[in-house]
N, C-alpha and C positions, 0 to 999 in steps of 0.2 A: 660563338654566338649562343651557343648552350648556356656557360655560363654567364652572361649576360642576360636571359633569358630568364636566369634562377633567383637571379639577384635580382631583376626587377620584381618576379611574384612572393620573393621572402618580401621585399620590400611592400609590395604592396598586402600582404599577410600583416604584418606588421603595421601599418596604417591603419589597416581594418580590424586590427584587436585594440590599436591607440581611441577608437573610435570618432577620429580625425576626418570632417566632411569636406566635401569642394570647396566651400565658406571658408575653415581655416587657412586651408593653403592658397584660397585666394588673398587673403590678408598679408599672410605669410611672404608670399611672392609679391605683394605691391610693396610691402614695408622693405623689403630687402633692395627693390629697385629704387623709392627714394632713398633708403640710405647710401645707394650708391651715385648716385645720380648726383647726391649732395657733397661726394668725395670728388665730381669733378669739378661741382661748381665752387666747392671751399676747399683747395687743395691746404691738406696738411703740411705744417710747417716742421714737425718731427716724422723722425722715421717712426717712432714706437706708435706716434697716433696713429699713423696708417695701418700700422702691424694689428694694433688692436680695432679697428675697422672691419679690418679684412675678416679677421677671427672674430665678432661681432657678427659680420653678415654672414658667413657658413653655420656658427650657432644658427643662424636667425633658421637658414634653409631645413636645417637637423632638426629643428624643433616638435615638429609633427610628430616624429618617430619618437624620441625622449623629451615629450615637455616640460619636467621640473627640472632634473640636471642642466637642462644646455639653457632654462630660464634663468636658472642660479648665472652660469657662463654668460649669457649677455648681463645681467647685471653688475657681475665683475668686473667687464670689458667695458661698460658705461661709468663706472667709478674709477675705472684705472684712466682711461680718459680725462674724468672731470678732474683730476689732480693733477693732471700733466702739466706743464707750463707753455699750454698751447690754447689758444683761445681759436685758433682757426679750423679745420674739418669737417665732416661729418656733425650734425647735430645727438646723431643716434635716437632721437628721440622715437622713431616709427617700433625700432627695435626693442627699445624699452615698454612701450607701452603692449606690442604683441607680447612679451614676456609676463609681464601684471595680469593680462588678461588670462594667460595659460595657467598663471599660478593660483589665481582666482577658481581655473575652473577645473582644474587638477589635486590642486592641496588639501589634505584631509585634516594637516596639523595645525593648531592656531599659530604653533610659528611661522608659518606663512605670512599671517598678517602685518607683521612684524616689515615685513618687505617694501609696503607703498610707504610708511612713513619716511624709513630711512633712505630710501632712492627722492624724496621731499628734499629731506633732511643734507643729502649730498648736494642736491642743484641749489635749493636755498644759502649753501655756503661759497657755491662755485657764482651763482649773481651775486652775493655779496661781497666777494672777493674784487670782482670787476665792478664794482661799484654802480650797478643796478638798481632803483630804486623795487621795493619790495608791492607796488602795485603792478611792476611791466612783468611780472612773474608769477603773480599768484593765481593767476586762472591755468597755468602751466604746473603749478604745483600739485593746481585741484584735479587736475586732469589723471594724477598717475592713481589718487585714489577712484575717480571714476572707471576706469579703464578694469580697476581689479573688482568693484563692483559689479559690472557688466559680467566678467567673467565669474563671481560670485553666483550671482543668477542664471550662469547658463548652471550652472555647480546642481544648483536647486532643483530646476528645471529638470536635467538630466535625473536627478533622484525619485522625484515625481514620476518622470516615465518610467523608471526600473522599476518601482513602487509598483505603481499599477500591471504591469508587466507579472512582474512575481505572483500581484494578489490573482491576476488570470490564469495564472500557470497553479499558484495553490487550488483556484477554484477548478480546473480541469481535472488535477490530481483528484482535489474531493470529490468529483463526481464518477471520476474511474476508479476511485476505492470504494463508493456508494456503490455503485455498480456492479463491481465485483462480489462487494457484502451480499448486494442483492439475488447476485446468481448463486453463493454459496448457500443461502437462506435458502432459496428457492429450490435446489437442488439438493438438501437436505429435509426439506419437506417432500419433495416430490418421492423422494425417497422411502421416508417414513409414513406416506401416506395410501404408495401405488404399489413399492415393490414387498411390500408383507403382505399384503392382500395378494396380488397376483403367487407369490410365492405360498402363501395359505390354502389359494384356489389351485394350484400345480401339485400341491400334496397329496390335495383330498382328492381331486384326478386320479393321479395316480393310484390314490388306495384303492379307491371304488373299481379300476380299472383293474386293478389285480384280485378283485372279488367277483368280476365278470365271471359269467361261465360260458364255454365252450358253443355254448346253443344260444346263448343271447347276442350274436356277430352283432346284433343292431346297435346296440345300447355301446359292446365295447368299441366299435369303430366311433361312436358319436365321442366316446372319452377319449378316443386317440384324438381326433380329429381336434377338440377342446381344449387336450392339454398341450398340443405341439402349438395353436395359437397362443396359451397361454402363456407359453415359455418365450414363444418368438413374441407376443410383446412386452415382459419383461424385460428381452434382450436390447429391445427397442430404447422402455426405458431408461433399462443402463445406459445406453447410446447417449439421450439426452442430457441426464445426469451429468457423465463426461464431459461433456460442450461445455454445460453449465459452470463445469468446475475447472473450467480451463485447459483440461487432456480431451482430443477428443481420438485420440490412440486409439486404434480398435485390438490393440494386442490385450492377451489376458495380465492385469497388474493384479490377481487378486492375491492379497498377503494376510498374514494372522489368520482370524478366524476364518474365514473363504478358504484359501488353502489348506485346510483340514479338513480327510480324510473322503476323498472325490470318489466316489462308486464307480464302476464298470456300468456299462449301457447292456439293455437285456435283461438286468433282474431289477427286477420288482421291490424298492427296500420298507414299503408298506408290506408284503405282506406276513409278514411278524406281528402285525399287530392284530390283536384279539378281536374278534369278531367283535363283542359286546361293547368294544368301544365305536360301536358305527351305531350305537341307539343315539347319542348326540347330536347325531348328522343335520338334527332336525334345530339345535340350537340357531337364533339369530345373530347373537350378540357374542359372537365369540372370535369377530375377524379385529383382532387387535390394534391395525394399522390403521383402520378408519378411523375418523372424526366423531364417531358414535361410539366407542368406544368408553368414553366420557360422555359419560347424561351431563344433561343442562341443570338435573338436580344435585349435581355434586358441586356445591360451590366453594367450600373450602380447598387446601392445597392437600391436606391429608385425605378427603373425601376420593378425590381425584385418583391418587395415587396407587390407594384400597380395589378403587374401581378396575385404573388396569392390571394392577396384580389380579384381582379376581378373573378378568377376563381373560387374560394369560395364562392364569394354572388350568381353567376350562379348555382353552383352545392348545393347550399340551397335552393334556387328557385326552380329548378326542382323537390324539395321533399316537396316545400310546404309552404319553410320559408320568413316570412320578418325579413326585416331587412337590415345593408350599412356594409358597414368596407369603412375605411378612413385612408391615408398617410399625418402626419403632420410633414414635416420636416422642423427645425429648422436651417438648414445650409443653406449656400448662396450655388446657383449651382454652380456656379464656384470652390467651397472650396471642393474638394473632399477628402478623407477618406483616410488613409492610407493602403495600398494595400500587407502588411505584412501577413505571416501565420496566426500570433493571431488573428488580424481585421479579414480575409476570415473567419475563424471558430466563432469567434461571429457571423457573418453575417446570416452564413449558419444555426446556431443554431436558432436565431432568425427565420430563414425562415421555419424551421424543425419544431418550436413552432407553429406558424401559421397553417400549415397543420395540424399539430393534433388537433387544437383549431376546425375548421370547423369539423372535422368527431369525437368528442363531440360533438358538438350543433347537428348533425343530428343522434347521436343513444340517445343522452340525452334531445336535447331537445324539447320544446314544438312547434312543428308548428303554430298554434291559437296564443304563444305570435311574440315578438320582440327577435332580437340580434344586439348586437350590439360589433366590433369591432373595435379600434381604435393604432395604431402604431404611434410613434413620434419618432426622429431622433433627438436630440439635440447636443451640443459641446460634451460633457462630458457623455452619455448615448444613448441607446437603450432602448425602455420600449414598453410594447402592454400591451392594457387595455382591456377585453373580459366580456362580461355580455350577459347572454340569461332566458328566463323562462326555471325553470324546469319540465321535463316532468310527471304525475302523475305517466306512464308507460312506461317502456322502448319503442321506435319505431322500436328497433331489439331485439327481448326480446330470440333469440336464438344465440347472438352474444356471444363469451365464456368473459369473463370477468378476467382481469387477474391483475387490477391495476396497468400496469407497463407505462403505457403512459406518466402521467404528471412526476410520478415518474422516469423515466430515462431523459426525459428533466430537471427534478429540477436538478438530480446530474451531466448534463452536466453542466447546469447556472451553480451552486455553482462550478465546478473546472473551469470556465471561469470568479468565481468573480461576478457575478451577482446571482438573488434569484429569484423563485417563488410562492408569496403567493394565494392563494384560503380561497373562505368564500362563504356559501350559505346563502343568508340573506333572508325571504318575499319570497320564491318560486324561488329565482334566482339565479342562479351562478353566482359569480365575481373571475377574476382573474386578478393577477396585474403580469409580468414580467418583469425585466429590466437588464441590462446587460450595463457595465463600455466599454466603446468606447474611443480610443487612436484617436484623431484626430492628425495629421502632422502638425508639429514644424513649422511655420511661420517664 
């Protein structure tokens, strides 16, 4: 029973990949029982006609499962027939024309076509033989091309719905890869826009918090109290971030720049840094991740760029760093940039790479060295050159760490065509970015 059991659902696995409905095999099953029906009421006068009868109607039963092969086999079985020297039998005809129809709705090759004439071509010889006149047959002739017609159109039909099918499933796809573009966007902005600020404001926390004195408990519990919120929603952030980007893992994934050089909890890694850099304290414009960042009056792509290197080397300064960042553009001023979607979104990537560069060097790197940052603008490219010491320990060693920084700018560069390499060589981080710029056809 088992295997009978298997062999019906391969069978019927098999039916349902033929994509063969109730419709067919109702066909199927009537055509098969006139042709037998027609073997009792015109019994064959040869054994071979019955022989090809028999094997005629089992094709016919088979057919759902293989319909071009066993439509080939009944039309051999219906030719081997019409040459017999038997005029008596079976007509075949239900069989044949379920065949036509299958070939019609199965065959991809134009040799298919080739099929209704000559199954014509056969019966038109087999009346002529018997001496038929050629009207009591010709609506019997026209019938085998009607039949492959029919089956033609389901042909059609059937492609139409796969068509539409596909273009649903394409459109599904595009909107779960919109979708996903959109969380990646979103989650590299949210990025670039919440955690350098929050990371800026955990700094300067801290530093102020390690210049507390012993007699002011008020002021330094208000900075304990400010900077553990500020971390814990950072960490939130990153939480976000994650969802957005498809891991919502809460294990630490941080690699490259994040995993360099994580502080001990307890010390204080502001305070190395010189009193006299707390006269800045009072600058506005020097939290690099915001939106303000970039005045409204920088409307060029160089203007822009000057702006957050300026703000940058200010907001490294106030924590301690030396070091320049420098604008080398290779275009003549006059020759401006073309002002298309792709160029804005290069632009803006480029500028989005930048801010993150600065809030690395201030949780990674070393105060006591150098940084140095450099941007070039040429015909055919955008590229930023970034190098600083690395620090032995983190300078926010309670900052959550998530790896996802350079990592979600790498996979903006790469779908904008451009790459991000990184290498720590001798205590230093180097990073190379560059990005293909569409300058305007001359």
């Amino acid at each position: 029973m088992a295997d009978v059991a298997g062999l019906i659902k391969r069978a019927g696995e098999r039916v349902r990949a033929a994509g063969v409905g109730p419709v067919m095999w109702c066909v199927v099953l009537l055509s098969a029982g006139l042709t037998v029906l027609e073997m009792f009421e015109y019994p064959a006068q040869l054994v071979a006609t019955t022989v090809l009868t028999v094997v005629h109607v089992l094709c016919l039963l088979v057919l759902p499962f293989y319909p071009l092969p066993l439509s080939v086999a009944i039309a051999v079985t219906y030719v081997a027939c019409a040459f017999l020297p038997d005029m008596s039998g079976a007509s075949l005809f239900y069989g044949m024309w379920v065949a036509l129809a299958a070939v019609g709705r199965y065959g991809r090759s134009r040799l298919w076509w080739l099929m209704p004439p000559l199954i014509a071509a056969v019966r038109w010889m087999v009346a002529a033989r018997a001496g038929v006149p050629f009207g009591d047959y010709a609506t019997l002739l026209l019938s085998f091309f009607v039949v492959y017609m029919f089956g033609r159109a389901m042909s059609w039909r059937a492609t139409a719905i796969q068509a539409e099918r596909d273009r649903l499933r394409y459109e599904r796809e595009r909107d779960r890869v919109e979708a996903m573009r959109r969380d990646a966007q979103a989650a590299s902005r949210i990025h670039d826009a919440v955690t350098s600020d929050l990371a800026y404001m955990a700094m300067r926390l801290d530093y102020e918090r390690s210049r507390s004195t012993d007699d002011d408990e008020q002021h330094a519990a208000l900075f304990d109290d400010l900077y553990r919120r500020t971390i814990g929603t950072l960490g939130e952030v990153r939480t976000v971030i994650n969802m957005l980007d498809g891991n919502d893992d809460d294990t630490d994934t941080g690699k490259e720049h994040d995993s360099i050089g994580k502080g001990s909890n307890g010390v204080s890694p502001r305070s190395s840094i010189d009193d006299g850099d707390a006269g800045h304290a009072g600058d506005d414009d020097t939290e690099i991740g915001s939106s303000a960042a970039t005045s409204s009056s920088c409307t060029t792509f160089p203007d822009r760029v000057r702006d957050v290197l300026g703000h940058g080397d200010r907001y490294l300064a106030q924590l301690g760093f030396t070091g320049d960042s420098t604008m080398i553009d290779n275009l003549p001023e006059h020759k401006l940039m073309d002002t298309d979607d792709v160029t804005r979104e290069r632009e803006s990537a480029m500028i989005d790479l930048l801010r993150e560069l600065y809030t690395n060097i201030a949780v990674h790197g070393d105060p006591s060295g150098e940084y140095r940052v450099v941007v070039r603008r040429n015909r055919d490219s955008l590229s930023v050159d970034q190098v600083n010491d690395i620090a032995t320990r983190s300078l926010l060693p309670d900052k959550p760490h998530s790896g996802k920084g350079l990592a979600l700018h790498r996979s903006r560069f790469a779908a904008l065509g451009g790459s991000i390499s990184t290498s720590a060589e001798d205590g230093a981080w180097i990073l190379h970015a560059t990005l293909p710029s569409v300058p305007s056809s001359e």
